[in-house]
N, C-alpha and C positions, 0 to 999 in steps of 0.2 A: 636643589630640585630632584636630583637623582637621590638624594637620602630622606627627602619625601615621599618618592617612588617603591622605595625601599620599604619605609615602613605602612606604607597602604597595604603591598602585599603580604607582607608580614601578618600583620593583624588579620586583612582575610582568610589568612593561612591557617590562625589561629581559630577564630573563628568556625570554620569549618570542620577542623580538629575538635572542636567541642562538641560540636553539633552533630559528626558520626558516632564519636563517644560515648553521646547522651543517647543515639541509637541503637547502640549497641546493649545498655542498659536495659533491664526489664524495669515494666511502668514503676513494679511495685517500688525498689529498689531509689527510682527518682522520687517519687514520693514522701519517702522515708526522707532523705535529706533536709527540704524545707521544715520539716515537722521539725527533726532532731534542732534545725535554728531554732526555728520559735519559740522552744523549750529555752534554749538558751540564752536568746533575748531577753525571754522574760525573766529569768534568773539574774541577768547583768542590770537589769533594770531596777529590778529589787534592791540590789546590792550597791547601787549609786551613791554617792557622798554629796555630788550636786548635781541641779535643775533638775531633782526631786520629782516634780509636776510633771514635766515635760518628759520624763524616764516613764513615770507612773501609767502618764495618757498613752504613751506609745507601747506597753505592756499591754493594756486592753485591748487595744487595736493589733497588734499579734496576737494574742488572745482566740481573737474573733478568727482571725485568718487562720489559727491553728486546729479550728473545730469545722471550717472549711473542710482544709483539706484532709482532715480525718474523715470527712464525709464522703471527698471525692476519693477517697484509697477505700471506704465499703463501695460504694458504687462501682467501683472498678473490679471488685475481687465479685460482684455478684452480675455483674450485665458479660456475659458471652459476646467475642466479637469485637469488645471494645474500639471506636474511634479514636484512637490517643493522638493523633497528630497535633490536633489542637491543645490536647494536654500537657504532652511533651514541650511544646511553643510556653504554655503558663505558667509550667510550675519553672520551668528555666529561668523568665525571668522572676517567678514570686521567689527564686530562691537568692536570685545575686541582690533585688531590694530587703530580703532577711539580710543578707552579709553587709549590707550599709546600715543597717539599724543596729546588726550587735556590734559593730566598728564606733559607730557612734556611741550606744550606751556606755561602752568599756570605757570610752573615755571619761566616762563622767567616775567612775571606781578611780578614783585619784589622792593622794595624801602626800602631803607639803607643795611648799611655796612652787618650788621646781619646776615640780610636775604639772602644776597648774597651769606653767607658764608656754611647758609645750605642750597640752592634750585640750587646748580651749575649745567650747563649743558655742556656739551662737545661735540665739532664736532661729535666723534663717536657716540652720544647718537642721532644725528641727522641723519645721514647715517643709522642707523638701523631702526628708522620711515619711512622712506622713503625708507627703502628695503620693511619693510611691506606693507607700501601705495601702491608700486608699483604690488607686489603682490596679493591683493587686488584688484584692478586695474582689473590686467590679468584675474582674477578668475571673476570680472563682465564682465567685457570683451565676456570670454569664455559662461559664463552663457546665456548672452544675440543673442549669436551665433546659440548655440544646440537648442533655443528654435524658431528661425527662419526656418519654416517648408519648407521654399522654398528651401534650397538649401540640405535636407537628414538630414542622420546622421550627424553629425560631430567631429571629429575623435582628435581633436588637443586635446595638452596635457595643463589642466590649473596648475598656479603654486602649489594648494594646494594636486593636485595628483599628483606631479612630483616625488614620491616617491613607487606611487604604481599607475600606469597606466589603470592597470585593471579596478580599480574605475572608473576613466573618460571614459572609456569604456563602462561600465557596465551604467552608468548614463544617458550617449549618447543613448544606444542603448533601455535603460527603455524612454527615454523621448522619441524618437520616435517610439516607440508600443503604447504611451499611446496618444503622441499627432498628430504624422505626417501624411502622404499621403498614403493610401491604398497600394501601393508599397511598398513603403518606410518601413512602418509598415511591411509587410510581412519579408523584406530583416532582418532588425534589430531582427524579431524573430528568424531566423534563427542564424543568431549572437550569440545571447544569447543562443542558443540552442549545439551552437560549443561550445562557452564557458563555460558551465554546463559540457557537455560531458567528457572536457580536466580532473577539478581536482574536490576538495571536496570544497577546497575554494573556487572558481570561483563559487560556486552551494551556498554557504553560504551570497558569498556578493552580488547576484542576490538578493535573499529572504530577507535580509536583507534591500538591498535599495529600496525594495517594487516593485521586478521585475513581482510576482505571479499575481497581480490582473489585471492589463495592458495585459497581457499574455491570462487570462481565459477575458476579455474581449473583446480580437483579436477573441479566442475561438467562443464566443457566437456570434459576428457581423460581423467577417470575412466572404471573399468569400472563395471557395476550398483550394486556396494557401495559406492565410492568417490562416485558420483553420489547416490545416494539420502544418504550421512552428509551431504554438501555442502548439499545443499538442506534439509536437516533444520537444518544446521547455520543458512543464511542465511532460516530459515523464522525459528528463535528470534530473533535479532538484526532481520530488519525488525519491527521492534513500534511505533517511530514516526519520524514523517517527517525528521526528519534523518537518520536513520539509513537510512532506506529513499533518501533524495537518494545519501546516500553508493555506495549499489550503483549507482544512476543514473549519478554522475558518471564512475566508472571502466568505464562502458560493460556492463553486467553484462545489458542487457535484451536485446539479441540474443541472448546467451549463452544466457538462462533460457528466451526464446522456441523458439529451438533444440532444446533439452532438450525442452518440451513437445509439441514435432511428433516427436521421434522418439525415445524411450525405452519402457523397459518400462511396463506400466501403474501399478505401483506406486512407479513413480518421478512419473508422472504425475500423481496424485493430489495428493503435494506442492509437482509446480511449482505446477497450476492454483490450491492454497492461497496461496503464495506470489503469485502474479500477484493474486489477488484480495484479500491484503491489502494491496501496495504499492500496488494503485490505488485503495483507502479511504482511503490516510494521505495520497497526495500526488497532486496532478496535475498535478503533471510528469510522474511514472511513467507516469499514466494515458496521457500524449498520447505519449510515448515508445515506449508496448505499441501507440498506434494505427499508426505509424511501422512497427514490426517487424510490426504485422498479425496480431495474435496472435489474434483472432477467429476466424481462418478454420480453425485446426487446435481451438479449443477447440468450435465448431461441429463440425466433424467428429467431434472425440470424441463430440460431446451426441447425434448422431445415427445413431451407429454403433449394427448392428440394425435400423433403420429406416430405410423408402424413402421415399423423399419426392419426389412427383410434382412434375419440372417442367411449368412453363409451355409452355416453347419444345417442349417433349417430345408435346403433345398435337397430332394430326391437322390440318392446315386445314382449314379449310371450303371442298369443291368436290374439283375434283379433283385426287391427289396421286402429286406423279412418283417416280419410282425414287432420286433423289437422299435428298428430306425422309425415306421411310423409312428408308434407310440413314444420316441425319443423325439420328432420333432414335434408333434402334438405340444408335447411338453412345453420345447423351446417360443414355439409360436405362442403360446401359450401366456408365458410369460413376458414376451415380448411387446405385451398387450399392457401390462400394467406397469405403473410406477417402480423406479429403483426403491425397494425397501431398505430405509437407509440404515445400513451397518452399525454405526454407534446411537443405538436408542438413545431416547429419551429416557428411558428407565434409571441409564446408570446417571444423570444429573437431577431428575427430578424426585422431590423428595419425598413422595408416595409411591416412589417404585413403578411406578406404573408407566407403562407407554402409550402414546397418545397419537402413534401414525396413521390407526387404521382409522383414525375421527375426521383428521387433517386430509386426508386422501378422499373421504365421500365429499369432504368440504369443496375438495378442488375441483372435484366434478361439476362443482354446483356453481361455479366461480364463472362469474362476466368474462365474456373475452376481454372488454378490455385488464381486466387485471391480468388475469396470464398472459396477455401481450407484455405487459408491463415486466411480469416475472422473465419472461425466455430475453428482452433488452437486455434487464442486468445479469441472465444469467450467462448470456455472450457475449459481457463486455469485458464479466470477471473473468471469463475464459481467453477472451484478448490478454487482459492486464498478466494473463497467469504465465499463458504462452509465451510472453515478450523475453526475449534473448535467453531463455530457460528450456535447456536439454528436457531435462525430465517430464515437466508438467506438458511441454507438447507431445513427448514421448507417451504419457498418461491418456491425453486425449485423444491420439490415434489409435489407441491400446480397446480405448471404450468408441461406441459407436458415433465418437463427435464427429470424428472427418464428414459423413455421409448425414449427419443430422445437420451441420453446419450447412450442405450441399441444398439441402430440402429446403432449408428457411430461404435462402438468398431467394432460388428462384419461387419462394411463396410470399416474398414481403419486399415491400418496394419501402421502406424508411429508417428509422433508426435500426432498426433491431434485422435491417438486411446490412448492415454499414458498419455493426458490431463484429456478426458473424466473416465479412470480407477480410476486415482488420483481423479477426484470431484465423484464419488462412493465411494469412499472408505470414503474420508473425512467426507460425509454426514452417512456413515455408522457407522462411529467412534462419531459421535454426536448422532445417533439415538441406539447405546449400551448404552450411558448412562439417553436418555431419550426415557421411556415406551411411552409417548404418539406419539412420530414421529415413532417412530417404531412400531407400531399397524398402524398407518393410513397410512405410507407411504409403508410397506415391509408385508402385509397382503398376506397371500398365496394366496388367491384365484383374487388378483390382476394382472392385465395384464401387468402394467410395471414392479411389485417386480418379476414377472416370467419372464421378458423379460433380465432383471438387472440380475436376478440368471444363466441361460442358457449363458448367454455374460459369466459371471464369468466363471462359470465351461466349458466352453469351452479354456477357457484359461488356466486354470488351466491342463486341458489335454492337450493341443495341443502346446499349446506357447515353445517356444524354450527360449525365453529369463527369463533370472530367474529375474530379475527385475518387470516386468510383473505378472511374477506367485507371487510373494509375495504381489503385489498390489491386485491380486484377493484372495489371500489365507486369507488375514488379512481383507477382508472387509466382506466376507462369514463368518470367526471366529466374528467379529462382530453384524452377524445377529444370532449368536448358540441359543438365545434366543425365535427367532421366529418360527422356524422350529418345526411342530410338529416330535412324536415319529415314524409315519409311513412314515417319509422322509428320506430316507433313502439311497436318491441318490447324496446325499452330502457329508457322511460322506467315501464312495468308495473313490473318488478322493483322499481325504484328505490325507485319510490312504496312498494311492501309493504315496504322496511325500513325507511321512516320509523316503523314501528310497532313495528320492534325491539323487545326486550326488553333488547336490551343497547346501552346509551347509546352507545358510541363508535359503533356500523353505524348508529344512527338517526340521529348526528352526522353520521356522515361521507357518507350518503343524501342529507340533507339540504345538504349545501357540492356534493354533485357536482350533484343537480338546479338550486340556484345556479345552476352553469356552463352547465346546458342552456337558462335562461330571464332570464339576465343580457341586459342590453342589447349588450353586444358581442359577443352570440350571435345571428346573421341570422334565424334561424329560431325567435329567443324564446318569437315571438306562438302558432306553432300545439303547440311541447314546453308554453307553460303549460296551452293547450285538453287536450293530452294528460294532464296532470295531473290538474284539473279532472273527466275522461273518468275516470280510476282514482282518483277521491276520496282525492286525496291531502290533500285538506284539514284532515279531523279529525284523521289521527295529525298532520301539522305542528299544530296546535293544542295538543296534547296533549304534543308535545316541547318546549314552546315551558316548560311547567308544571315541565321535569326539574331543571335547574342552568342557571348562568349559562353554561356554554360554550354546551351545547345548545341553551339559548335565542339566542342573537346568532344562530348561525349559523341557527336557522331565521326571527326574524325577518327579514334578509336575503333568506330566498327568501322567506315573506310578502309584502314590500316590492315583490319581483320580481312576482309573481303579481299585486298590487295594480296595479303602472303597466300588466300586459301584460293582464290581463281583471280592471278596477275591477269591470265590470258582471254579476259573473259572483253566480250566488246562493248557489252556494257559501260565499263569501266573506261575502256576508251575511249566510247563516244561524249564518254559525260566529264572526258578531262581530269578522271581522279589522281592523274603524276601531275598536272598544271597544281590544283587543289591543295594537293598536299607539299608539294614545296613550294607554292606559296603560304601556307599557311602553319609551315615547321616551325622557323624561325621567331616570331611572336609567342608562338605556343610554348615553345620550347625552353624559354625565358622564365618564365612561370612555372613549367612543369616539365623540369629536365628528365623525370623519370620517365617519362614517353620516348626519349632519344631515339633509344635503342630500336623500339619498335617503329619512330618513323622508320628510322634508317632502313630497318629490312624490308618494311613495304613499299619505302621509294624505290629500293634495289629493284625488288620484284615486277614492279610494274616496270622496270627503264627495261627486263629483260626481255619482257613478250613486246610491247610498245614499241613500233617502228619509229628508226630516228634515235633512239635511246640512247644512253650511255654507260654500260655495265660496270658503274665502280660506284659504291658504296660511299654516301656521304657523314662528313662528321658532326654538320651542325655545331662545330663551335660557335657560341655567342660572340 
């Protein structure tokens, strides 16, 4: 069994060894090979001593196959581009059924008894050369068909896929994206883009047979039609991270970025899908899209319709010269129109020319509902980009997203306010655990960190939906750090959904306050007085009674509340030293890393607490 094991692997080893090999080869070079048999066969054939007939008939039929593929070696040295995958797959095997036909003829080149005795051939040995040949045959046959751009696609089955279809499908429809008629090409994206959609396989043997670059080529030189089938097409195929590496590695993100600054809007909708699902699956893509800067035209999009006052753009204080007006004129100015996207169209399309200033009166003229549609995806890919990515949220607080992100929430009540919450919060979740995007991007006396904070906490009071409230709960717990001590219009809200009705907002209430009154929050001592000030004590009590999540996570802030006001009466009166040793011991079984920290807030409360007992427990289980 193990020495079965043994040679399965082997031979695939082998196999694959051939198969880089024969890649590494130029077409011409493979080519040349089968020919130089053919020749040969027919030579050995000639020169036979017996089965004469059966030598003679299988010399015409190499023959035939030899003026084949001198045909496919002109076709190849004159069509630009070439699709060889499928050739490369043909002539491989038309050349190992050559090396069975000159195996066979040599045998028949034989003199004396001897040798007859070991080089025998038998009719059957000749029927199955000639099954191959014929096979062979079909497959140049077919080969020299699909590659005939005058007459489409072409669809027929050759014999070496008559076992799997799809192949010659897939082949068909790569060879006319990469070589056919601007139609043609369009229709065949499409194709491929049904056939991705269907399964996992069909998305595997596209990528494989080198569908991706033909595809992001259509992308880049296509008209409307040909560009929209293209990204349809590579929308189905990235579905997971290999596959999405693979558009990575053949350099596809300029290409895609490109497209997104300057196409129609309906082609735009797709890229922005596209971009936001390759930087879900992978971050390589993600750091790649930061590289090409793809932010700065999906911002534009998000804000297109809306003005958004700069900074630099407002008056000094004092007196103001003829210059600064005419410098904000400018700014305002510009502030008005579209990001004109940095990498034209000129350098991928192949009349030089550029097509944004067409694309721009377009969008003017554009139904809302489509630009609704555009600013959904182009804040979802802003989400997907943000997700645990320093940079790209660094990028977007850099450009006017924070404060554009701010405008949409409270001007849309659906998807596209649900996108923009999720790429907040995401960037907030990046800038908790890095001090310098959070000083430069969430600075209080900033106009979009105040615009971001006002969207939040209105959500947080107003929203019905609890989905919602936990995206704004957990992005505000995110920011606990920033917040001076005399803010204190934050921690109101918090406190009233500790009393939720629905466990995950009074969970997740309770983990962001956590962060306001944790120790490694400077300003612990006066956000727990703040607590304390909006009786946030009884509902944390009272969440404490729902399930084991809810409960850890507000014993925690209990704990916090205990080291930073033991002395508070609250606390007393709500029994938080009964609370917590009662509820140490089970907890603590489960999550010994809390030990430590019951232990100093049971301390703490036994010291103020009348009755107490000032020594420190150990909680051994």
């Amino acid at each position: 069994m193990a020495g079965a094991k043994i040679a399965i692997s082997t031979s695939q080893t082998v196999t694959r060894n051939e198969e880089d090999n024969n890649n590494n080869k130029s077409l011409q070079e493979e080519l040349s090979l089968p020919i130089i048999l053919s020749d040969r066969v027919i030579k050995s054939a000639q020169e036979a001593e017996s089965n004469k007939q059966d030598c003679s008939d299988l010399a015409r039929q190499v023959d035939k196959l030899s003026q084949m593929l001198r045909s496919l070696v002109r076709l190849s040295a004159a069509t630009q581009s070439l699709y060889d995958r499928p050739v490369r797959r043909v002539v491989s095997d038309v050349t190992k059924n050559l090396e069975r036909a000159l195996t066979l003829t040599r045998k028949c080149k034989h003199s004396g008894v001897l040798r007859q005795v070991f080089s025998i051939t038998t009719a059957a040995d000749f029927r199955k050369a000639f099954n191959l040949l014929d096979s062979s045959a079909g497959d140049l046959r077919w080969l020299l068909t699909i590659f005939d751009d005058a007459d489409g696609t072409n669809l027929s089955l050759p014999p070496i896929a008559s076992n799997d279809p799809i192949l010659a499908w897939v082949w068909s429809y790569i060879s006319t994206v990469q070589m056919g008629q601007l139609r043609d090409r369009v229709d065949a994206a499409n194709e491929l883009a049904s056939l991705a959609r269907d399964n996992d396989r069909n998305k595997k043997i596209i990528v494989e047979e080198g569908g991706v670059l033909p595809l992001l080529k259509l992308l880049k030189e296509g008209d409307n039609e040909g560009q929209l089938a293209a990204v349809n097409a590579l929308l189905n195929l990235a579905t997971d991270q290999e596959r999405v590496r693979v558009i990575v590695d053949v350099r596809g993100i300029p290409i895609i970025v490109a497209v997104l600054g300057d196409s129609p809007m309906k082609i735009q909708i797709v890229v922005a899908n596209l971009v936001a699902r390759m930087a879900d699956l992978d971050n390589v893509a993600q750091e790649e899209f930061v590289r090409e800067n793809v932010t700065k035209p999906l911002v534009s999009l998000l804000s297109m319709d809306m003005f958004l006052e700069s900074a630099s753009a407002k008056p000094p204080v004092g007196k103001t010269s003829i210059h600064s007006i005419v410098q904000m004129n400018k700014e305002l100015a510009t502030n008005k129109h579209s990001y004109h996207y940095q990498h034209s169209y000129s350098n991928s399309s192949s009349d030089g020319s550029s097509r944004g200033g067409n694309y721009r009166k377009e969008r003017e003229l554009e139904l809302p509902e489509v630009k609704l549609k555009v600013k959904v995806s182009c804040a979802g890919a802003l989400w997907k980009l943000s997700k645990g990515c320093l940079s790209n949220s660094r990028k977007i607080t850099e450009t006017k997203g924070l404060i554009c992100l701010a405008k949409l929430i409270g001007e849309d009540r659906g998807e596209l306010r649900f996108n923009c919450l999720m790429a907040i919060m995401e960037i907030t979740v990046v800038a908790e655990e890095n001090s310098d995007l959070r000083r430069s991007a969430f600075k209080t006396n900033s106009p979009a960190a105040k615009a971001v904070l006002d969207e939040l906490l209105k959500v947080i009071r107003e929203e019905n939906d609890p989905t919602l409230k936990i995206v704004a709960i957990r992005s505000i717990g995110c920011l606990a750090r920033t917040f001076p001590a005399k803010e204190t219009r934050i921690i109101g809200p918090l406190v009233a959904q500790l009393g939720s009705k629905n466990v995950d907002v009074a969970t997740e209430a309770a983990i962001a306050l956590g962060k306001f009154v944790c120790p490694d929050n400077f300003n612990c001592s006066e956000h727990s007085k703040a607590i304390f000030e909006f009786e946030g004590v009884p509902p944390l009590m009272r969440l404490l009674r729902v399930n084991e999540g809810a409960q850890i996570h507000g014993l925690v802030l209990l704990c916090y509340l205990a080291l930073n006001g033991g002395n508070s009466k609250a606390l007393e009166q709500a029994r938080a030293l009964n609370a917590l040793e009662g509820a140490a011991r089970h907890v603590l079984v489960q999550h010994p890393d809390l030990r430590d920290l019951f232990a100093r807030a049971i301390h703490h409360l036994t010291l103020y607490q009348a009755g107490g007992h000032p020594h420190i427990q150990s909680f051994a289980p």
